[in-house]
Every structure is written in structure tokens, then in C-alpha cells.
C-alpha positions in Angstrom: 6.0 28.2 5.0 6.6 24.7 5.7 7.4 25.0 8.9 4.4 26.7 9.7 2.0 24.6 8.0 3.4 22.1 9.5 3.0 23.7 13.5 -0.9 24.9 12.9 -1.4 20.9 11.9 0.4 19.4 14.4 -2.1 20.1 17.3 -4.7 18.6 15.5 -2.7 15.3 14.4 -1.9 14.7 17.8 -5.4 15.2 19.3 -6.5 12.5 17.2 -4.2 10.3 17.5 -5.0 10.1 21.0 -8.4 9.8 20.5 -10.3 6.7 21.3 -11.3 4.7 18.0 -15.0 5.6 19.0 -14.7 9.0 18.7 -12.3 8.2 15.6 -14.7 6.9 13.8 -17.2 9.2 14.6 -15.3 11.9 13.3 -14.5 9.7 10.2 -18.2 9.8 9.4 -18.4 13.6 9.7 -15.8 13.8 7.2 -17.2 11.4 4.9 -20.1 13.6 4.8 -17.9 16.7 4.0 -15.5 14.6 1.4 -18.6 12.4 -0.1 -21.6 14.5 0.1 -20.7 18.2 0.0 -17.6 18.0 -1.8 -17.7 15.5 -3.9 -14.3 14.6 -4.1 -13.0 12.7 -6.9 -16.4 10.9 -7.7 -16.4 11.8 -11.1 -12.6 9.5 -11.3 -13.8 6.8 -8.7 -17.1 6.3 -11.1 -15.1 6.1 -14.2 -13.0 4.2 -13.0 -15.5 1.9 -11.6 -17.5 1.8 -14.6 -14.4 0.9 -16.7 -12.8 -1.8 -14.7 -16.5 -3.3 -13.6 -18.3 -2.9 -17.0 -21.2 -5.9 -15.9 -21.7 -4.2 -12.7 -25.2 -1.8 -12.9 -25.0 2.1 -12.1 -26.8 1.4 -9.0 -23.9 -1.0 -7.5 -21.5 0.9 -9.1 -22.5 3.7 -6.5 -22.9 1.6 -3.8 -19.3 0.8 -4.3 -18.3 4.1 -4.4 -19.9 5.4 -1.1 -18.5 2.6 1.0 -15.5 3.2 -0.8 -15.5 7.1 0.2 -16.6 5.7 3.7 -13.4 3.5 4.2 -11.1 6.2 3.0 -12.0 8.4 5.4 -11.3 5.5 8.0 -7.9 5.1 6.6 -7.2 8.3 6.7 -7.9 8.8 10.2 -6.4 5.3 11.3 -3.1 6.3 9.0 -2.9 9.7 12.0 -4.0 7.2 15.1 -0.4 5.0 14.2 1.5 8.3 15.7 0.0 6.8 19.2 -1.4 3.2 18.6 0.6 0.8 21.4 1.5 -2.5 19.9 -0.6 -4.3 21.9 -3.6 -2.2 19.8 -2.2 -2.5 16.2 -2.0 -6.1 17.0 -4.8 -7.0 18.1 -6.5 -5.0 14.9 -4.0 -6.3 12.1 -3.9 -9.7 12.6 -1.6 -11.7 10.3 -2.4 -15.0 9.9 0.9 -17.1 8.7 3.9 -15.5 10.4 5.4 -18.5 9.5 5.9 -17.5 6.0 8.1 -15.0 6.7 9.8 -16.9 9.4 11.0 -19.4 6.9 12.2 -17.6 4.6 14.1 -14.9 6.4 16.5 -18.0 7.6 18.2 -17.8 4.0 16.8 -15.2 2.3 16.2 -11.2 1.9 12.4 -10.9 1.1 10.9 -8.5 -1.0 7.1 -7.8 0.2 4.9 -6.5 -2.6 1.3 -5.1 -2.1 -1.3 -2.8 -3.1 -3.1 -0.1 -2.2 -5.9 -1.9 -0.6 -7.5 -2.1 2.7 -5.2 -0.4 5.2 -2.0 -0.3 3.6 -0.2 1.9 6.4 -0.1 -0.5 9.5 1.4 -2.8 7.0 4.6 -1.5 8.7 3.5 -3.7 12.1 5.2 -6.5 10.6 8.2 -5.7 11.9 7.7 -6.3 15.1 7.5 -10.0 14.4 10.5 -10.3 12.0 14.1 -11.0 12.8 15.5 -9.2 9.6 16.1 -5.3 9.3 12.7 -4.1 7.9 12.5 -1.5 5.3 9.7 0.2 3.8 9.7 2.3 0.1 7.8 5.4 0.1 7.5 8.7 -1.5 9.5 11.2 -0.7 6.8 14.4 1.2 7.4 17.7 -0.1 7.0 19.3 3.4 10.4 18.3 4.8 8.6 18.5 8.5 5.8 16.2 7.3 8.9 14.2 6.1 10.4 13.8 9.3 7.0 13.0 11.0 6.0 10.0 9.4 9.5 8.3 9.4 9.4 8.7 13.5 6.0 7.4 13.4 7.5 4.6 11.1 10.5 3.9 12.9 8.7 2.9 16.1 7.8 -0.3 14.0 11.0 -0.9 13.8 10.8 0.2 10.2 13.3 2.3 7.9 11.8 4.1 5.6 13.8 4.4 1.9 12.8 6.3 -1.0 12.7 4.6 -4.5 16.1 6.4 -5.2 17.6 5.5 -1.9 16.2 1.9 -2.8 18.6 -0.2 -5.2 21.5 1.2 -3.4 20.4 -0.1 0.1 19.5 -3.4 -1.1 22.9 -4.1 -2.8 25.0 -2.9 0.0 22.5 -5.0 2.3 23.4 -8.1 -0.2 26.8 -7.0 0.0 26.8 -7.2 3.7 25.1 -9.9 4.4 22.5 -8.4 6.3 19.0 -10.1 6.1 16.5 -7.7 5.3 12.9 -7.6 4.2 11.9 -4.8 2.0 8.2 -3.5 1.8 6.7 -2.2 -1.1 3.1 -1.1 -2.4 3.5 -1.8 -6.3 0.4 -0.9 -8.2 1.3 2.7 -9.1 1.1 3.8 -12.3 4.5 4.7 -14.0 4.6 7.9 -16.3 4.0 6.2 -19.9 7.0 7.2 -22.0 9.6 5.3 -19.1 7.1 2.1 -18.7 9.3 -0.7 -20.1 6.2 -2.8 -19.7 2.5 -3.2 -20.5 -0.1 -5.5 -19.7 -3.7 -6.0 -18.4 -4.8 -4.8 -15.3 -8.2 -5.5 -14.6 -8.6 -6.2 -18.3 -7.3 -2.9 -19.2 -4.0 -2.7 -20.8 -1.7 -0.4 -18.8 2.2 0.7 -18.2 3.2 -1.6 -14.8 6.2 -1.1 -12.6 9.0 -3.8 -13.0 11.2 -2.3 -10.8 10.5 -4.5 -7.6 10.9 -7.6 -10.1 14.1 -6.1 -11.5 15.4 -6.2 -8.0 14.3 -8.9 -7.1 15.6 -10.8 -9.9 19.1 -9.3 -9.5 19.3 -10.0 -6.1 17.7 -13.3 -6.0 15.4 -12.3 -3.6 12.7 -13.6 -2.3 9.3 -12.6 -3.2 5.7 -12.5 -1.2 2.6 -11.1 -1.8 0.5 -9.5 1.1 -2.6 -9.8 1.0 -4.5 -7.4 3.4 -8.4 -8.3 4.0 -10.9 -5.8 5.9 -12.9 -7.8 8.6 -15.0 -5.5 10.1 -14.2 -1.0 11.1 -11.0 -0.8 12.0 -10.1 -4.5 11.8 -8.0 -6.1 9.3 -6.3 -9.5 8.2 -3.3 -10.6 6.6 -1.8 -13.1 4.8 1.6 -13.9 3.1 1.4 -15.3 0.0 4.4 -16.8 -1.4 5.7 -15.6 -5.4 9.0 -17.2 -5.6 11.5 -18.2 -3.2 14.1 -17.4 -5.5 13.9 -14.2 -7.8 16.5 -15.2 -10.0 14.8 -18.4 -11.2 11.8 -16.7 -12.6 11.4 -15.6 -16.4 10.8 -12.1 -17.3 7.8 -10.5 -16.1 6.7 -13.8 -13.9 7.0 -11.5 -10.8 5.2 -9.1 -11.9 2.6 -10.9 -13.6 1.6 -12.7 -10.2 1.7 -9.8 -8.2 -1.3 -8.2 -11.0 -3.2 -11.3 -11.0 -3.2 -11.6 -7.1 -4.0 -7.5 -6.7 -6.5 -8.0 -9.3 -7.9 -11.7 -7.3 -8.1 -9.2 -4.1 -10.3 -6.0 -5.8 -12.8 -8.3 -7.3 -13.2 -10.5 -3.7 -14.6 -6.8 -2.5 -14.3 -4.1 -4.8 -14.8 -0.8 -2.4 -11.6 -1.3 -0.4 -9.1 -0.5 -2.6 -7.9 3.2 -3.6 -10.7 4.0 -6.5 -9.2 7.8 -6.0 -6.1 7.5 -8.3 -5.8 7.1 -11.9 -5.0 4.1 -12.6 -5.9 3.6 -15.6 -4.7 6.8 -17.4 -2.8 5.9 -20.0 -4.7 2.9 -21.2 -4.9 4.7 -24.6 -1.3 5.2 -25.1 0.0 1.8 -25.4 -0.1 1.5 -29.1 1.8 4.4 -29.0 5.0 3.9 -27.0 
């Protein structure tokens, strides 16, 4: 069944990732009609969780958020299939970072530990290693659909990016330390954790929530490191970046520091322009639990 799911979707991947952003986005706004309009997908969650984490903003700019918010996800969606194709010289010129230099730096002496969030366009996040030295690794989420699996590490890999899974994770960074081999691990960290294994809670725009400390864990054990990308939408289908430095050194920080940045920056980022970040997950589920664990 895989398999064949996988073969009748295929086609259709490839056609558009040979399309022409023009027709791209055209398509993009067909879907958003579909996804926004007749469907109504999510919008109950995105409005809740808009109204929860924006409780000055009025109903009517809550829903203007939420349809450009629909409007950009379909874009991401669609630009996420188009990085099967894009040439470098494309991805470049679209994600533009704008202090390489950062990273240059600090890959002389260290491994670096790139921390982000689900905003913007999160996926061509993996162009940065074209301009990096270092072995560039990037954490994801294992897909179900083996074949689906395969796909998007190839479409990774010609980024000159290895994709790891959060198990494969603390194993390839200690034999990478071990080694000596400079790497530069890329990570989006603003999931939320299942309650009942969250060693940690704190505010997340101003709601009090189970964080991930993994990535600080890491990068406190390995002294790595730490920077915070910070990815900015300029116009359709263009987007800026920018490193922003946590700690040079993991192991110098006190517990939760890491961590604690990383939420204040993500949080600095969503209220700069609230409709570009992932509205569609629930975020903030277990905001009534904390007392509890």
C-alpha cells in the first residue's frame, strides 16, 4: 500500500516541481481556496490559538491573520515540493542569508547547533549547506511511508544535508565529537513534547507550556555552539535569514539559558508578523496540565 500511494503521487510531485513559480503560485491560490474556503481546515485550532496567544488583538485582525496565514501555508507547501528541482542558483537568490559570517566563525573551533522554529519557510533552511565547511545535518521526523522517507532525504541530500532522526541524533553527535569532525546540526525546536515526559515548563507566548530541552541538553554536553535562525518573509516566495548567536559555548550556560533564549527570540519573531508561523498545530495543548505533572 505504500508503495502504491507512493507511485499515483509521484507524477504529480514531480510536475510541480518543475513548474515555474508563476504557475506555482497560482496553483497555491486554488488550493487556498479549497483548504481556506471550502474546507476549512483547522480554522477552528488556528482561531483559538490566535485568540489565546493574541488576547488584545480584535476578532476582525484575528481573521485577517488567519487567512494570510492559510494563504502562506499553501505557499510553503508548494515551495516545500518545488526543492525536488530548485537549482542553487534559484534557492539562492530567494533565501538570502544575510551574515554568513556567523557561521563561518564559529565552525573554525566549534560544532554548531542551529535552532529554529516553525516559521516562514522552514524547509529551504537546508540551503545553508552549501555555504558551510562543516558536515551539515538536519533532525527530522521519521515519515511513516518508507518511499516518502526515501524521497525527501534525496531531495535533502542535494543540499549537502544528512538527514538524522531524533533517535539517530545523540549518537551522531557524540561519535562526531569523538571524531573530531566539525559539524553543524539543524534543528526546528518549538514542538510540543507529550506532557507526562516534559522535564520543563515555562511561558511561551505568555502561556505556560511543556518545552523541549533536548537541543540544550546536547548542546550543553557537548559544548556546542548555539545559534538561532531567524527566517524573515520579504515578499511571495522570498525570504531572509539571519544567524543569531546564543552561546558560543554550551557548556558555560546555566540550566535552561539555551532554551530560554531560543523561546524569547521565536516568541520576538511571531509577534514582528504574526501570520507566518505554523498556527495549524497545537501548541498550546497542554497549557492546563502544568499544575499537574
Amino acid at each position: 500500500m505504500q508503495l502504491l500511494v507512493f507511485v499515483l503521487a509521484y507524477p504529480l510531485i514531480w510536475i510541480i516541481s518543475i513548474l515555474p513559480f508563476k504557475l506555482v503560485y497560482a496553483l497555491s491560490d486554488f488550493i487556498f481556496f479549497i483548504v481556506y474556503t471550502v474546507l476549512g481546515y483547522r480554522k477552528k485550532i488556528v482561531y483559538a490559538n490566535l485568540s489565546l496567544v493574541f488576547p488584545e488583538k480584535s476578532s476582525k485582525e484575528l481573521k485577517e491573520i488567519q487567512r494570510i496565514f492559510y494563504g502562506h501555508l499553501c505557499d510553503t507547501f508548494l515551495e516545500m515540493i518545488k526543492t525536488m528541482n530548485i537549482s542553487k542558483e534559484d534557492i539562492k537568490n530567494r533565501y538570502h542569508i544575510t551574515n554568513l559570517e556567523v557561521l563561518h566563525e564559529l565552525e573554525k573551533t566549534k560544532s554548531i547547533l542551529i535552532v529554529c522554529s516553525h516559521y516562514a519557510n522552514w524547509e529551504w533552511n537546508v540551503s545553508i549547506n552549501n555555504y558551510v565547511k562543516s558536515e551539515g545535518y538536519a533532525i527530522y521526523q521519521k515519515i511513516k511511508n518508507k518511499y516518502f522517507d526515501h524521497w525527501v532525504k534525496s531531495t535533502r541530500a542535494r543540499f549537502n544535508t544528512t538527514l538524522i532522526t531524533q533517535e539517530e541524533t545523540v549518537r551522531t553527535v557524540v561519535k562526531n565529537h569523538k571524531d573530531k569532525v566539525p559539524s553543524i546540526y539543524g534543528m526546528v525546536s518549538d514542538q510540543s513534547p507529550q506532557a507526562h515526559r516534559a522535564p520543563y515548563w515555562t511561558e511561551f507566548m505568555g502561556i505556560k507550556v511543556p518545552v523541549f530541552s533536548g537541543p540544550e541538553t546536547m548542546a550543553r554536553k557537548m559544548d556546542l555552539a548555539v545559534v538561532f535562525l531567524k527566517v524573515s518573509k520579504v515578499k511571495r516566495g522570498y525570504y531572509e535569514a539571519a544567524f543569531i548567536p546564543i552561546t558560543t559555548a554550551g557548556k558555560s550556560t546555566a540550566e535552561h539559558e539555551i532554551t530560554d533564549t531560543f523561546l524569547r527570540l521565536t516568541e520576538q519573531q511571531i509577534r514582528e508578523n504574526p501570520p507566518y508561523y505554523l498556527w495549524t498545530h497545537r501548541r498550546w495543548k497542554h497549557r492546563n496540565k502544568a499544575d499537574t505533572q
